[in-house]
C-alpha positions as CSV (number, residue, x, y, z in Angstrom):
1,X,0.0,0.0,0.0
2,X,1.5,3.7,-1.0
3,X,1.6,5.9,2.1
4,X,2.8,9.6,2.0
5,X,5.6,8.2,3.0
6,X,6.3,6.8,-0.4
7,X,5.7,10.3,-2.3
8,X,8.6,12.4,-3.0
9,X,9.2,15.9,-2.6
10,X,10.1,18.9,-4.9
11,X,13.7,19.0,-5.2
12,X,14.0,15.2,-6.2
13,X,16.0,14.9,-9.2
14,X,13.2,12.2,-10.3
15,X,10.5,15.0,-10.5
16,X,12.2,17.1,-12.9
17,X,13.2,14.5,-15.3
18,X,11.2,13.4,-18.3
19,X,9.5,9.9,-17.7
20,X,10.5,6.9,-19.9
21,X,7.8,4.9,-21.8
22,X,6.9,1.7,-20.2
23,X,6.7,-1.3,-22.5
24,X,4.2,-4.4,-22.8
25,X,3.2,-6.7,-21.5
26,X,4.1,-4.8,-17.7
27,X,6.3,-6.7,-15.2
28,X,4.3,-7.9,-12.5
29,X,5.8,-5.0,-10.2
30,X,4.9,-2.8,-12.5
31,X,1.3,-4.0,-12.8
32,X,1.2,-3.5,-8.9
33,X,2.6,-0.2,-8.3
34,X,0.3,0.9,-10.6
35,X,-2.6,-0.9,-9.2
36,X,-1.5,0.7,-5.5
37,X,-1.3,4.0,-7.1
38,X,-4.7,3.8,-8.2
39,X,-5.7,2.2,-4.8
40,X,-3.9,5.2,-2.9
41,X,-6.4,7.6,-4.5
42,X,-9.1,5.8,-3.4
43,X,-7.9,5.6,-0.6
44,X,-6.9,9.2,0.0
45,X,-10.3,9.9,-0.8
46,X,-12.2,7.9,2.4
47,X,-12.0,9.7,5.5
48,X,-12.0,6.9,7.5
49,X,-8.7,5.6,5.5
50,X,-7.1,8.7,4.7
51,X,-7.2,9.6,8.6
52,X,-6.0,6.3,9.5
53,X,-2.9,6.6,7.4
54,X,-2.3,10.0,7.5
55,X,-3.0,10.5,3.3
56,X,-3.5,13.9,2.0
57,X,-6.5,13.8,-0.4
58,X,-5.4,13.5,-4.0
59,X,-7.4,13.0,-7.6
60,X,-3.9,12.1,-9.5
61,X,-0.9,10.5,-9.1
62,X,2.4,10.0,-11.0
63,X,4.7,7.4,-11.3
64,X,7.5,9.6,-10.9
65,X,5.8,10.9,-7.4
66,X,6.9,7.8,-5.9
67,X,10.5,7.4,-7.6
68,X,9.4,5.2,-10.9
69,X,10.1,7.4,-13.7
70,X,8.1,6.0,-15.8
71,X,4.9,7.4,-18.2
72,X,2.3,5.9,-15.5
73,X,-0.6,7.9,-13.7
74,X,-3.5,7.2,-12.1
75,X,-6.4,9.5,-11.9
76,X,-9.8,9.3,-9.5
77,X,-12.4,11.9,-9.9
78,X,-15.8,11.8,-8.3
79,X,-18.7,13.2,-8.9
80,X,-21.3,14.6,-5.8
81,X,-24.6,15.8,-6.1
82,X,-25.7,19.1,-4.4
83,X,-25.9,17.3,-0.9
84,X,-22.9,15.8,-1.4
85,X,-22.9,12.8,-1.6
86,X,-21.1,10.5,-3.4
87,X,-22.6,9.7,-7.1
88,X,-19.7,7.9,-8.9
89,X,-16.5,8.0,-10.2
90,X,-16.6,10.8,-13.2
91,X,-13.3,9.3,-14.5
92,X,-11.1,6.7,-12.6
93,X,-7.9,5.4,-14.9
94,X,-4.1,4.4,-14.8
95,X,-2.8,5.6,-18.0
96,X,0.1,4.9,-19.5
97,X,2.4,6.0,-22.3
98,X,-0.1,9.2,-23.0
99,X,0.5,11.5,-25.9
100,X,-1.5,14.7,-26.6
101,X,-2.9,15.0,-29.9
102,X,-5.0,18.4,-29.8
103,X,-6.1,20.8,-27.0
104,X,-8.2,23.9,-27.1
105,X,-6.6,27.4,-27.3
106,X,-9.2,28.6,-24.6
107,X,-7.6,28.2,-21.6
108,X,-9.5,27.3,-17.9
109,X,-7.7,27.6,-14.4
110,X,-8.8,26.8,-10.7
111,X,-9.9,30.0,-8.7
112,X,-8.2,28.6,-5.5
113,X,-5.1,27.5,-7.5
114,X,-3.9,23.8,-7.7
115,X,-2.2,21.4,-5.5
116,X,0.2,18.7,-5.6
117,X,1.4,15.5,-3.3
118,X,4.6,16.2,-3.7
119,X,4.3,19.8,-3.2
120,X,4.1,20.5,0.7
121,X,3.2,24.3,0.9
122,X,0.7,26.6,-0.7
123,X,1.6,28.4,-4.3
124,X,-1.0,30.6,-4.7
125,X,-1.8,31.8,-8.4
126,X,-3.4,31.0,-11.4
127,X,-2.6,27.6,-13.1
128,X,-3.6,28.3,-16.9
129,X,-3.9,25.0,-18.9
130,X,-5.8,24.2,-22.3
131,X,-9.7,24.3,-21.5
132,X,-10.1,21.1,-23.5
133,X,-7.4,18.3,-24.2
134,X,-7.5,15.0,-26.5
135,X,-5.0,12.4,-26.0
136,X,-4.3,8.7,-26.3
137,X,-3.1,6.3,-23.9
138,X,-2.9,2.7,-22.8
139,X,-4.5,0.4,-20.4
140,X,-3.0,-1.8,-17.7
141,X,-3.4,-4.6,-20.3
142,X,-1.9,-2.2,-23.3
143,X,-4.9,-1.1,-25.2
144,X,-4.7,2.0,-26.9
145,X,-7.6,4.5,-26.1
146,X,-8.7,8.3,-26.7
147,X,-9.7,10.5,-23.9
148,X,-11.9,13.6,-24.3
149,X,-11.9,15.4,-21.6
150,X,-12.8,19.8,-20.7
151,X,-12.5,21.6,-17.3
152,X,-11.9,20.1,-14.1
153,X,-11.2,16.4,-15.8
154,X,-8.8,18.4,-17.9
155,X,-6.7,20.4,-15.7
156,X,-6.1,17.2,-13.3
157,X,-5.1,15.1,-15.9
158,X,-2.6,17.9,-18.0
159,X,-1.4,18.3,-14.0
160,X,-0.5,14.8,-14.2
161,X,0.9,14.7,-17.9
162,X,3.1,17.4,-17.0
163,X,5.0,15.6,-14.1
164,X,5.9,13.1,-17.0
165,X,7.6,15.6,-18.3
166,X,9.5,16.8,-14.9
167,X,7.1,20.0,-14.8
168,X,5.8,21.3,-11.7
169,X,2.3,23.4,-11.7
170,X,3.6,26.3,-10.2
171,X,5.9,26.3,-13.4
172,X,2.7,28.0,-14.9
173,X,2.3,30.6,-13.1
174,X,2.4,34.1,-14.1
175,X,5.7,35.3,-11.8
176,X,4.8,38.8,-12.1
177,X,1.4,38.7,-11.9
178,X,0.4,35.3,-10.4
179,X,-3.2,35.8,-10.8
180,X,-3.3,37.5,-14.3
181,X,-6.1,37.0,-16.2
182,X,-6.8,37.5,-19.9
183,X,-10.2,37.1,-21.8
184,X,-9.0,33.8,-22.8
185,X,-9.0,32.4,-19.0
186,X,-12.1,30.9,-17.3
187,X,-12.1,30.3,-13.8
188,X,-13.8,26.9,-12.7
């Protein structure tokens, strides 16, 4: 089971380097730390579990967070209804190899900013990232697939591609001006 104990911090070489592409069929180890990543979000998530283990709540997860550099990353989003409670998963994955093929030039950001595992303080500011992204990946089993995705489903999993790529969020931000905003930036 991944713990917080398992997720690395900024300032590990590992985070800043670009993530090699895993090949298939997976290793069983590699089967199972992808697996437990999934699990941790899930985990993270519960507040029964996340209090028991002392896990800070996440929606993604990347491979190189816990030392593996390679092109893995989980992602568990839920969806609530106004009362909220719990409806379903919106988009629960672990995707591998992914590659971008188009995004949208209107751009979206979260009005309280974004947060990362492996980032243990507040960067306040806005994160600007494509409103709409299309990419393909792979399953666990190495099928190839297309993801749509817009918005909130969007931002977290761009968040994720980037660490792939050894790029923090806060890389984003607008150093002089961290909460710029243009006419092409919708806050969610």
């Amino acid at each position: 089971m991944i713990t917080m104990k398992d997720i690395i911090e900024e300032g590990h070489p590992t985070l800043r380097s670009v993530a090699e592409p895993v090949e298939f069929p997976l290793s069983d180890e590699l089967r199972k730390t992808a697996l437990e990543m999934h699990e941790f979000l899930v985990n993270s998530q519960n507040e029964e579990i996340a209090e028991k283990y002392d896990l800070r709540p996440g929606v993604g997860l990347a491979a190189p967070q816990i030392n593996v550099n390679k092109q893995i990353f989980a992602v568990h989003i839920m969806e609530y209804d106004e009362e909220g409670n719990e409806v379903g998963p919106i988009l629960s994955e672990i995707i591998f190899n992914p590659k971008v093929i188009s995004h949208s030039v209107q751009q979206v950001a979260l009005k309280e900013g974004e947060g990362c595992l492996s980032v243990n303080r507040e960067v306040k500011g806005y994160v600007p990232r494509p409103k709409r992204v299309k990419f393909t990946y792979q399953d666990i089993d190495g099928n190839e697939h297309t993801l749509k995705l817009r918005d909130y489903e969007a931002i977290v999993t761009q968040h994720e591609l980037d660490h792939l790529k050894g790029i923090f969020f806060y890389d984003h931000i607008n150093e002089e001006n961290p909460f710029a905003q243009d006419d092409n930036l919708e806050l969610l």
